[in-house]
C-alpha positions in Angstrom: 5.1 6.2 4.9 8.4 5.5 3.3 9.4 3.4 0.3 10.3 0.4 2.2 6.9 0.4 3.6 4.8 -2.6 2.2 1.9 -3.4 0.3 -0.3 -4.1 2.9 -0.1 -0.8 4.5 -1.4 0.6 0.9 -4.0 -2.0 1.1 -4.4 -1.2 5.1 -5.0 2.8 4.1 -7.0 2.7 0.5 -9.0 -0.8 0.6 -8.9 -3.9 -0.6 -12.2 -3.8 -3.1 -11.0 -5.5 -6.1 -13.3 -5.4 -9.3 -13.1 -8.2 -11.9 -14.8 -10.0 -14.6 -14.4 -13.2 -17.0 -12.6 -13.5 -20.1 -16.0 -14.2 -22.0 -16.7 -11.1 -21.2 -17.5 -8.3 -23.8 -15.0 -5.4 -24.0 -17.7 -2.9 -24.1 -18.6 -4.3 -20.5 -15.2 -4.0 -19.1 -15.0 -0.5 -20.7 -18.8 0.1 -18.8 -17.7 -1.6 -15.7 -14.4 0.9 -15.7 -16.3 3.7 -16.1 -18.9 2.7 -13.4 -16.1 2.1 -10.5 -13.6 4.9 -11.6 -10.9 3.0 -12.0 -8.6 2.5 -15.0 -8.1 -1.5 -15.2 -10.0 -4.4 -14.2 -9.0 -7.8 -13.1 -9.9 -11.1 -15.2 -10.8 -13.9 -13.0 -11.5 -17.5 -14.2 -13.0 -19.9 -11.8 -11.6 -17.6 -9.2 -7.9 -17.2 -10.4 -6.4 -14.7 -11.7 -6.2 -15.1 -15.7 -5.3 -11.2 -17.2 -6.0 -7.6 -16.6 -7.6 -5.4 -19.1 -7.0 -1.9 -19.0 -8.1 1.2 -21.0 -4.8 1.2 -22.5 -5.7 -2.2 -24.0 -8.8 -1.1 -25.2 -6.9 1.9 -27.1 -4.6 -0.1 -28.7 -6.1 -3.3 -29.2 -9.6 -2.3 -30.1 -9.6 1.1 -31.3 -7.0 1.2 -33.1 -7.4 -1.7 -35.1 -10.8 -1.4 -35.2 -12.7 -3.8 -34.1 -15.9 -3.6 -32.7 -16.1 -3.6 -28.2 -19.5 -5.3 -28.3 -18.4 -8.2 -30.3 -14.9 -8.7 -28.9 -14.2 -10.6 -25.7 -12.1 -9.4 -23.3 -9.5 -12.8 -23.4 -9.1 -11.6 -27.2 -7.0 -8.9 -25.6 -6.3 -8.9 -21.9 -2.7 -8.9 -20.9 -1.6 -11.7 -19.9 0.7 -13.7 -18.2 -0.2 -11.2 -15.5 2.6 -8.9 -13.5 2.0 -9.0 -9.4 2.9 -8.2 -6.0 2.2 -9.7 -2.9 1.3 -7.8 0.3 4.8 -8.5 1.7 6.5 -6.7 -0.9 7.8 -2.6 -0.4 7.0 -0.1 -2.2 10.2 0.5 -4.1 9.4 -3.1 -5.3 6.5 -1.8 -6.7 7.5 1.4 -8.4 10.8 -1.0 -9.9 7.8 -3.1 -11.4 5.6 -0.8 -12.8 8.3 1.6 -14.5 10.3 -1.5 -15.6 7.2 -3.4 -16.9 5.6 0.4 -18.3 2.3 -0.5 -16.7 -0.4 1.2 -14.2 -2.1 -1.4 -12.2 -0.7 -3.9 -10.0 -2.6 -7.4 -8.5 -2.0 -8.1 -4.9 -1.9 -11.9 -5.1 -1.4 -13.7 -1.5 -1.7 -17.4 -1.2 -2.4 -17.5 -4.8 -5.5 -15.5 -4.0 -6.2 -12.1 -5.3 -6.3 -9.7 -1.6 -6.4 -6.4 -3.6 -4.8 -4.5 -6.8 -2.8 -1.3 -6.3 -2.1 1.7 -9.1 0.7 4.3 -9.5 -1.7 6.8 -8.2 -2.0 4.6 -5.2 2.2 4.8 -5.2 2.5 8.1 -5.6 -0.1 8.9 -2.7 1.4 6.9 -0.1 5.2 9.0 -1.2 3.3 12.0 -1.0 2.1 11.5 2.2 5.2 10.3 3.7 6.9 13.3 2.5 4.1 15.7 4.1 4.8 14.0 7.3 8.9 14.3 6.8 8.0 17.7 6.4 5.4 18.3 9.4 8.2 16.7 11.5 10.9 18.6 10.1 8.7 22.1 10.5 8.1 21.5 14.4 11.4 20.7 15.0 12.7 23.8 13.5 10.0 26.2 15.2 10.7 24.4 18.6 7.3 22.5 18.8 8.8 18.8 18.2 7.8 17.0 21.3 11.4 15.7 23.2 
């Protein structure tokens, strides 16, 4: 679990459930359908490509705070879009380049021009923790003697 591990091993360990809706959707149901699946973006799929992603952070600045109403507006009135993506081939570092460069959360895993998953910073910062527990489990045995070799 290092950085120059790849996408697909993230996908491999946390899933590859994607959840998504149309751009004539109503923000109020991305905002519902967030809430529902515990998760802090959504993908925008149009005929089955990839069209946006909406994200609570659009909803707080686009919606909120210039106040229009989430039942009456549709998500394509404020989706981000051209969307930022990875494919499964791509490292980790790749990924944590994007996101901090690009300031956002959520990537799509796009493969083939198909969407195969979506990835978060929380997802990033997992897969770093973990490979630093496991430096450190290694690095533990082989001090105390019980590193097998």
């Amino acid at each position: 679990m290092k950085l120059v591990d790849t996408v697909s091993a993230i996908l491999a360990k946390k899933g590859r459930d994607i959840w998504f809706l149309s751009p004539e959707a109503s923000v109020y149901e991305a905002i519902e359908r967030m809430a529902d699946k515990h998760v802090g973006a959504l993908l925008v799929l149009s005929e089955g490509r990839l069209v946006g992603v909406i994200s609570e952070r659009d909803y707080a600045r686009k919606v909120i705070l210039k106040g229009k109403a989430s039942k009456q507006t549709a998500v394509k009135e404020i989706m981000t879009s051209p969307v930022v993506f990875v494919t499964p081939k791509q490292t980790v570092d790749d990924c944590m380049a994007l996101m901090t460069n690009k300031r956002i959360r959520h990537l799509p895993v796009v493969e083939d021009e198909k969407v195969v998953g979506m990835i978060s910073i929380g997802d990033v910062v997992k897969w770093i923790i973990s490979g630093q527990e496991e430096t450190i489990q290694h690095l533990e045995n082989y001090i105390t003697g019980k590193y097998p070799g």
